[in-house]
C-alpha positions in Angstrom: 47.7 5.5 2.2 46.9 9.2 2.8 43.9 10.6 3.9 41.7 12.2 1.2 39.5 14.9 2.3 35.7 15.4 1.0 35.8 16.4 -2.5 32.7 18.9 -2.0 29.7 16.7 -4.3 26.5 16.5 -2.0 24.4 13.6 -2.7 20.9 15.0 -4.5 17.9 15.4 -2.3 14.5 15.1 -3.9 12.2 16.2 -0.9 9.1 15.5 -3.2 10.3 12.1 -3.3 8.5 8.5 -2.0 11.7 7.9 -1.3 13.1 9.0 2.4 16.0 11.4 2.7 18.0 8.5 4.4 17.6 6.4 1.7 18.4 8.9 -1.2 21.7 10.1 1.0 22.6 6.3 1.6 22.4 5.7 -2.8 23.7 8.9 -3.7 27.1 8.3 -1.7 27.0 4.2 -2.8 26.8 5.3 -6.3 29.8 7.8 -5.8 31.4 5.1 -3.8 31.2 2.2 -6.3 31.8 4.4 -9.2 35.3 5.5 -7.7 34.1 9.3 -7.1 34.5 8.9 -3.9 38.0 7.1 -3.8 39.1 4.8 -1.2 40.0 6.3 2.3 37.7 9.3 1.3 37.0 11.0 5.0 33.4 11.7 4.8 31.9 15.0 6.1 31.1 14.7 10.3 27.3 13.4 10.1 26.5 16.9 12.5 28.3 19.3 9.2 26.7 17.1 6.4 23.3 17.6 8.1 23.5 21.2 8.3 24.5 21.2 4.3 22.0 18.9 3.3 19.3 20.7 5.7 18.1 17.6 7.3 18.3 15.9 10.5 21.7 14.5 12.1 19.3 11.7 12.4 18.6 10.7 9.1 22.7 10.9 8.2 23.4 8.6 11.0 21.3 6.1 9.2 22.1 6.6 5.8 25.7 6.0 7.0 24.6 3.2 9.2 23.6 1.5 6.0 26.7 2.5 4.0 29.1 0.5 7.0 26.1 -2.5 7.1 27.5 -2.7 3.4 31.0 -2.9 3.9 31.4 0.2 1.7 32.4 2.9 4.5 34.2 2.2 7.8 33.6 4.5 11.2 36.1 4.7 14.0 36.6 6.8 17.3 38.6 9.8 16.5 38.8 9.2 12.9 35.0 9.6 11.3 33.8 7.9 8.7 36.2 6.9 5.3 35.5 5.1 2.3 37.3 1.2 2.5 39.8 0.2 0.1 38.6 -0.3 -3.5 39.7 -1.8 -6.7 41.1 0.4 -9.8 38.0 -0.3 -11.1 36.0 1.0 -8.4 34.4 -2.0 -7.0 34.9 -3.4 -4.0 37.2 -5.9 -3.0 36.3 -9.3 -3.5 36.6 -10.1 0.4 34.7 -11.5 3.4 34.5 -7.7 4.6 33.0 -7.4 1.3 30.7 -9.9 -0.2 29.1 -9.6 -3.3 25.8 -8.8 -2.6 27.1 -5.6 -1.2 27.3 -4.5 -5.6 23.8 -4.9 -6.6 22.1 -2.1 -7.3 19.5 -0.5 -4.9 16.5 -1.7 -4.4 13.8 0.4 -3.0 11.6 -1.5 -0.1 9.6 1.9 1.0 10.0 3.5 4.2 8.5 1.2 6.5 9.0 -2.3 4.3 7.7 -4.2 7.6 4.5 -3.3 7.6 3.2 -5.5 4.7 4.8 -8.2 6.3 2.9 -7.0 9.3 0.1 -7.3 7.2 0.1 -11.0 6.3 1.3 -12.3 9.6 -0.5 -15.0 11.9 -2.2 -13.6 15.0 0.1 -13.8 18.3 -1.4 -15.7 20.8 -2.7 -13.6 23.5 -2.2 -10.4 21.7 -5.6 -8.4 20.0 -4.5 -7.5 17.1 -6.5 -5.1 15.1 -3.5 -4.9 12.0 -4.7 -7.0 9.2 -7.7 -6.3 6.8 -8.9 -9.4 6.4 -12.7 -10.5 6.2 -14.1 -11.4 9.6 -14.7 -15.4 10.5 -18.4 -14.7 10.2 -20.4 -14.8 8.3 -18.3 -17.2 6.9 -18.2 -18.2 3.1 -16.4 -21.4 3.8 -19.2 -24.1 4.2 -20.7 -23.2 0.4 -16.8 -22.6 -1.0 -15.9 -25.9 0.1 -18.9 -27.1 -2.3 -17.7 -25.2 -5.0 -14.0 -26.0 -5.0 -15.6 -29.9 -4.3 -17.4 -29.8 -7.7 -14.6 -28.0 -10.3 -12.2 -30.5 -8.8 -14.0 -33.3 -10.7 -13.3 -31.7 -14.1 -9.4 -32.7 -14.9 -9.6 -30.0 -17.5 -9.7 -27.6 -14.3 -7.1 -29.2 -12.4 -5.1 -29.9 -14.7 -4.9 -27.2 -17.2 -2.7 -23.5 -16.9 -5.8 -21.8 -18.2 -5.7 -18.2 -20.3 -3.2 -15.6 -19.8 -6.4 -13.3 -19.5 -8.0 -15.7 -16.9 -10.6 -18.1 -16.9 -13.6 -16.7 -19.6 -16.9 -17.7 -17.6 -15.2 -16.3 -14.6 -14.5 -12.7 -16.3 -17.8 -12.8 -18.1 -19.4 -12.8 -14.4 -17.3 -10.0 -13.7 -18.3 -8.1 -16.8 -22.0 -9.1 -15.5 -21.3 -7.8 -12.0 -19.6 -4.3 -13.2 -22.6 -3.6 -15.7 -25.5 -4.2 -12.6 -23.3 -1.9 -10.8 -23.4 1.0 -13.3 -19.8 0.1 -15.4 -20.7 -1.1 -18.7 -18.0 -3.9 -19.2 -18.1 -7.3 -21.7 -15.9 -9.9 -20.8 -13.0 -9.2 -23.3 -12.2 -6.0 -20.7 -11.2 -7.9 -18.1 -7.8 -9.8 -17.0 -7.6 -12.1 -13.7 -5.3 -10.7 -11.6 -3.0 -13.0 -9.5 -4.7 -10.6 -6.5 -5.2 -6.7 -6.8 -1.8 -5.9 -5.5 -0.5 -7.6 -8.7 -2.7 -4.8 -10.6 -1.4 -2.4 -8.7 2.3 -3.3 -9.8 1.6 -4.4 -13.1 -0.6 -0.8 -14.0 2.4 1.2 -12.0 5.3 -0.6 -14.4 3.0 -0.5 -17.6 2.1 3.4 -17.2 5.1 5.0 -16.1 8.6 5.1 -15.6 11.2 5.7 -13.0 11.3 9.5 -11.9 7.4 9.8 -12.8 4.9 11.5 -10.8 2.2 10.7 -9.7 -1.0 12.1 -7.7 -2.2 9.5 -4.6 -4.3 10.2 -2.0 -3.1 11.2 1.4 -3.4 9.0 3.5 -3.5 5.8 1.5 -2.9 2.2 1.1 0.9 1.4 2.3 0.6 -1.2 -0.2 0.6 0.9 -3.3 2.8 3.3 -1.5 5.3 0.5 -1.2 4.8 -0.6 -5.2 5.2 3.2 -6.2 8.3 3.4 -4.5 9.9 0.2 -5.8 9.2 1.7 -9.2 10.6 4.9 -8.7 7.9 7.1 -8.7 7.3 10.2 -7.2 4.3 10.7 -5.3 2.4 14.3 -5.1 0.1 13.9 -2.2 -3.5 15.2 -2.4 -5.8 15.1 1.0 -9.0 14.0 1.6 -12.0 15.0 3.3 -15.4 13.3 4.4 -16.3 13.5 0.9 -13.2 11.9 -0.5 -10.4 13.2 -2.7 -10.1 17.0 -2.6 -10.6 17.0 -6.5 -9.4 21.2 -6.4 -6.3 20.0 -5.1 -5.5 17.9 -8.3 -7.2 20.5 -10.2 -4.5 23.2 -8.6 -1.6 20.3 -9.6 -2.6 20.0 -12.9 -1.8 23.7 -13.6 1.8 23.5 -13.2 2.6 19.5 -13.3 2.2 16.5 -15.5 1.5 13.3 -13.3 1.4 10.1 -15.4 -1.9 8.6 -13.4 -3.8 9.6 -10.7 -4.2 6.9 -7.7 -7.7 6.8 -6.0 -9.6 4.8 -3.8 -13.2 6.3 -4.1 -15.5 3.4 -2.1 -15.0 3.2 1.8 -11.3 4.3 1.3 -8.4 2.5 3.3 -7.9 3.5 5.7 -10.5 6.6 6.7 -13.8 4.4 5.4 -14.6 7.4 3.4 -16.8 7.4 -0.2 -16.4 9.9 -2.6 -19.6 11.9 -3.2 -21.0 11.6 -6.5 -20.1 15.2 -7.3 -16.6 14.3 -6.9 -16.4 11.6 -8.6 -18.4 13.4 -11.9 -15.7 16.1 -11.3 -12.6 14.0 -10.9 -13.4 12.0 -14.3 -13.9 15.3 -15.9 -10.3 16.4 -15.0 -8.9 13.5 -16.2 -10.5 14.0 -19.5 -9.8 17.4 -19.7 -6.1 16.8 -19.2 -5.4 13.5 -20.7 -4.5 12.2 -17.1 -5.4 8.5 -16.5 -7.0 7.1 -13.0 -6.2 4.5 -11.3 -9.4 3.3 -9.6 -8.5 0.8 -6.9 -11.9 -0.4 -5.6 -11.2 -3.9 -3.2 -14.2 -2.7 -0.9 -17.2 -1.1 -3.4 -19.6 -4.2 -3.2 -19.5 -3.6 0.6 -20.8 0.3 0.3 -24.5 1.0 0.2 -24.7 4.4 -1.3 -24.8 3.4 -5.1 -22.3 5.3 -6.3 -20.9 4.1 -9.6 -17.4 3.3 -10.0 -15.4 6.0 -11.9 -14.7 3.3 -14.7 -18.9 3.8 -15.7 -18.4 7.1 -15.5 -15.3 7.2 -17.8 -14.7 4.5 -19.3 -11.7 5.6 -21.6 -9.7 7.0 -18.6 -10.1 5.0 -15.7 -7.8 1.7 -15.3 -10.2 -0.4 -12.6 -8.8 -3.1 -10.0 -10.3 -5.2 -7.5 -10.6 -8.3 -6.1 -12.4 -11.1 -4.0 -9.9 -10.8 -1.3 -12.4 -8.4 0.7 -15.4 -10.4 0.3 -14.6 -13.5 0.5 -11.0 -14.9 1.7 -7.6 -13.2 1.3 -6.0 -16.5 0.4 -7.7 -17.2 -2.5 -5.1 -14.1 -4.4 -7.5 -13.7 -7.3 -8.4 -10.1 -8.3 -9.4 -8.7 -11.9 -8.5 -5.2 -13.8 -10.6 -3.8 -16.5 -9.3 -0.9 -18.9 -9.7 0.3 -21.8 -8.7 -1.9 -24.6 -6.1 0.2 -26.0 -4.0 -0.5 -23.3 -4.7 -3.8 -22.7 -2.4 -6.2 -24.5 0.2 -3.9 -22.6 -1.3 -5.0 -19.5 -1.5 -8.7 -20.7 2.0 -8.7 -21.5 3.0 -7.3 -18.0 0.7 -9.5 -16.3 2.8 -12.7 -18.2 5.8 -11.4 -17.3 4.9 -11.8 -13.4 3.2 -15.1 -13.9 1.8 -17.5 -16.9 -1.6 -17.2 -15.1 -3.6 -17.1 -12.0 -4.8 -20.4 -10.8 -7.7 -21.9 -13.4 -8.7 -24.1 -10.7 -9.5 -20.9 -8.1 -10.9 -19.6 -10.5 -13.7 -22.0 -11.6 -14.5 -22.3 -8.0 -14.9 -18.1 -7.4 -17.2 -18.5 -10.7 -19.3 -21.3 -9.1 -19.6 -19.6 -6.2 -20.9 -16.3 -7.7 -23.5 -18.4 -9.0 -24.5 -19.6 -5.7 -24.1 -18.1 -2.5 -22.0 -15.3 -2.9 -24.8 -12.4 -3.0 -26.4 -13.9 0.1 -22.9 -13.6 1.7 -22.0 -9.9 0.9 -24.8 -9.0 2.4 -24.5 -10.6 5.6 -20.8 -9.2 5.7 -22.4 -5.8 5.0 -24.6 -6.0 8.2 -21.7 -7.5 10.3 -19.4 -4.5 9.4 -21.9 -2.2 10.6 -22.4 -4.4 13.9 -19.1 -3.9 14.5 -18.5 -0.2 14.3 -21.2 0.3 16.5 -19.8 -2.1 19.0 -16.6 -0.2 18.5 -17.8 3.1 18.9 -19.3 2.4 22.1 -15.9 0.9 23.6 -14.1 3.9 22.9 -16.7 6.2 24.3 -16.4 4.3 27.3 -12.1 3.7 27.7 -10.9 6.6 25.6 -10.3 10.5 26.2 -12.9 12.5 24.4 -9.7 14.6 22.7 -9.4 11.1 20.1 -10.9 12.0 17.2 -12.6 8.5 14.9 -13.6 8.8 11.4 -16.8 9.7 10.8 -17.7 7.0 7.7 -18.7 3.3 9.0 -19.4 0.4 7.1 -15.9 -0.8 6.2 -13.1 -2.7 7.6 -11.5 0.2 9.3 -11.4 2.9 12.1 -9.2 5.6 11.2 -8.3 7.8 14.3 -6.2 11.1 15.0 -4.6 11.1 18.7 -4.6 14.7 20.7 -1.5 16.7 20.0 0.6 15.2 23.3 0.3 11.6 22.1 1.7 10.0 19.0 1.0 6.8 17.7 4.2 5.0 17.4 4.4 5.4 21.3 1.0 4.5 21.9 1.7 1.3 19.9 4.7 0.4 22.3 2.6 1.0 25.0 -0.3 -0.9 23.5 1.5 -3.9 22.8 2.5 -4.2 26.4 -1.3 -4.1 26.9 -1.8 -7.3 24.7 -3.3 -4.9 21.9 -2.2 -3.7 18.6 -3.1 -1.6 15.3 -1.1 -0.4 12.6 0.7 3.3 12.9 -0.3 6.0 10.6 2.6 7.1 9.1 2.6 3.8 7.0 -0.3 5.3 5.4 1.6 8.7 4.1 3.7 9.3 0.8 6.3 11.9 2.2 5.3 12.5 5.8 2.5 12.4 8.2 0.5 10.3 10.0 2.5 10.3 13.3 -1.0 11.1 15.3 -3.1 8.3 13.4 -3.5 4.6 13.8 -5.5 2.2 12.5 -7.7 -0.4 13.7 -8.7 -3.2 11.3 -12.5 -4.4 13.2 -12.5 -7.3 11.2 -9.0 -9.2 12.1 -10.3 -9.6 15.7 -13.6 -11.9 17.1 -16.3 -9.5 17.4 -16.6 -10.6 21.6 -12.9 -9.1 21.6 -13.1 -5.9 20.0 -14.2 -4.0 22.6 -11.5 -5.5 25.2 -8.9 -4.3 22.4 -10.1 -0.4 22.5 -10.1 -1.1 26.4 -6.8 -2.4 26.8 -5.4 0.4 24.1 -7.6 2.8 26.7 -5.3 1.5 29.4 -1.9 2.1 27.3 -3.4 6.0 26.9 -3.6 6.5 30.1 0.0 5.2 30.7 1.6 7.4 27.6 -0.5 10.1 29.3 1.1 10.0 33.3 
């Protein structure tokens, strides 16, 4: 068969995209490819010339068609470049072992860096210090007084035995409601839906409010979680920084003027992963914006029990605007997976039905157990966790005073799971974290933690994932892989 040259379509580049360049190159050309625009034995541009016409790195073309040939859809060889394989009439691949089916399902965004999540939820290495997950600490631990609780719902087969409520478990999201109005969010029981964990809420509110090609404001830099739901759902993500007072609120203000975002993403109470609490000046500003312009929030808020300030959440403050999550992951165990959402009720059966979709409910008999506990010894443990977080900044603090070059910068804010740091110019983190492991240390890289770029001179260290007599020999042995990227 003859050669076909490049008919002269570029793949679209969206640079305001959550989704990398690679990856937007890599589906433009497997649409063109599977829809027959791009014919069999197509000769693809060199990846140096399609670089320079797309304006990107001959980087990010190698791996777009890296992941075209891991499909079966484009073949490279010395001498020859890269050309589409043999197709059907219809477009479609053959139906061959060089071709399995798989290859023709649609594309399926995973986010940029779809490990770290994983990374997130792994068991600790032996050996190895890892300061990657943000989980509670082992102490003060709930688990003597929890073990009571789940002892005495298990007696009631109704409990055990029983789906429970779509919307969750009533006595359970009436102690919620409870909870939100002592800490200045007016909320009755009917408000609230159990959540399967937060992260659930984050998917569900991200499916329910928008739609594919969306945008959307998020903080930068934020939880990779969310980043990672956003981007699955197709949404574009307008980045807005922060400062030691939280969300730069002119920033969304400036948006707003020219842009329509569907929601606006925001993590006001000891933020992950900078620790930082929105100001109470911001946070009557930022609700004031989104009333103005008919802009929902998102108010993700898994660590505001832990803060001492005071602050209300945004949903007291605006009630009608502001979609709340959170969840008992942070204070007491990640492995119970229950979290709650609040809104207001207009859009709540919408919710409901989106929470069904992803499961019939979360589990009545965790549920019952969380409530007893509330009752009992949870107050006395949030406090103690409180005092243990500070504990362990400080100990922190004074390891990397003592192992680390002044030119490190550490975020300012204490009191929550994290320490947020921006390396010196000469060093960047994903190095540092190679070097680190070698060390028998690790933390998670920054540029998980940014919507469209950034982050390469950040990491994050998670205090709580480590013993507290091993924190400081983690910042030591991460001292020791500085000086190493530094000779």
């Amino acid at each position: 068969m003859s050669k076909i040259g490049w008919p002269g379509a570029l793949p679209p580049i969206d640079r305001n995209s959550i989704v990398p360049i690679y990856r937007q190159i890599y589906e433009g050309l497997r649409e063109s490819i599977l829809a027959g625009t791009l014919p069999e034995s197509t000769r693809l541009p060199p990846e140096r010339t399609l670089a320079v016409r797309l304006g990107v790195n001959r980087s990010t073309v190698v791996r777009a068609y890296r992941e075209l040939v891991a499909d079966g859809l484009i073949e490279q060889r010395v001498g020859s470049g890269s050309r589409v394989v043999p197709t059907l009439r219809t477009g479609q691949p053959e139906r061959s072992a060089a071709v399995p089916w798989w290859v023709t399902l649609p594309p399926w965004r995973v986010g940029e860096f779809p490990m770290v999540l994983g990374e997130l939820a792994a068991k600790q290495e032996p050996g190895r210090i890892s300061f990657v997950q943000g989980v509670a600490p082992d102490e003060p631990s709930p688990l003597p007084e929890l073990a009571k609780c789940f002892s005495r719902v298990a007696a009631d087969p109704r409990i055990v035995l029983s789906y429970g409520d779509s919307e969750g478990y009533e006595p359970l999201r009436a102690a919620i409601a409870h909870r939100m109005t002592d800490r200045g969010a007016r909320t009755q029981a009917k408000d609230v839906i159990v959540l399967t964990g937060s992260t659930q809420g984050i998917m569900i509110v991200a499916q329910s409010l928008a739609e594919p090609g969306d945008e959307i404001i998020v903080e930068t830099p934020s939880y990779p979680g969310a980043l990672q739901i956003f981007q699955i759902c197709g949404l574009r993500a307008i980045p807005v920084p922060l400062d030691d007072d939280g969300m730069r609120v002119d920033h969304v203000e400036a948006i707003l003027r020219t842009r329509r975002p569907r929601f606006i993403y925001t993590m006001p109470s000891i933020h992950n992963p900078t620790n930082v609490t929105m100001n109470a000046d911001r946070r009557e500003r930022l609700v004031t914006v989104a009333r103005r312009s008919g802009i929902p929030i998102i108010e993700d808020d898994p660590y505001g029990e832990l803060a001492k300030n005071g602050n209300p959440p945004l949903v007291g403050l605006a009630p009608d605007y502001v979609v709340y999550l959170s969840t008992f992951s942070k204070t007491i165990a990640p492995s119970l997976r229950v979290g709650w959402l609040s809104a207001p009720r207009t859009i709540l059966e919408r919710l409901l039905l989106r929470k069904q979709a992803h499961d019939m409910a979360t589990s009545l008999y965790v549920q019952a157990a969380i409530r007893d506990y509330l009752q009992s010894g949870y107050d006395a443990h949030v406090a103690q966790l409180r005092e243990e977080l500070f504990a362990r900044r400080a100990i922190a603090d004074e390891a990397i005073a003592e192992h680390w070059p002044a030119t490190f910068r550490t975020s300012k804010a204490s009191g929550g799971f994290y320490l947020w740091v921006t390396t010196p110019r000469e060093i960047r983190a994903r190095p540092l974290l190679d070097a680190s492991e070698r060390q028998g240390a690790s933390f998670l890289f920054g540029e998980a933690f940014y919507a469209n770029s950034g982050g390469d001179h950040n990491l994050r260290l998670a205090l709580t994932a480590v013993p507290r007599n091993e924190i400081a020999e983690g910042i030591h042995r991460i001292g020791v892989a500085i000086a190493r990227v530094r000779s």
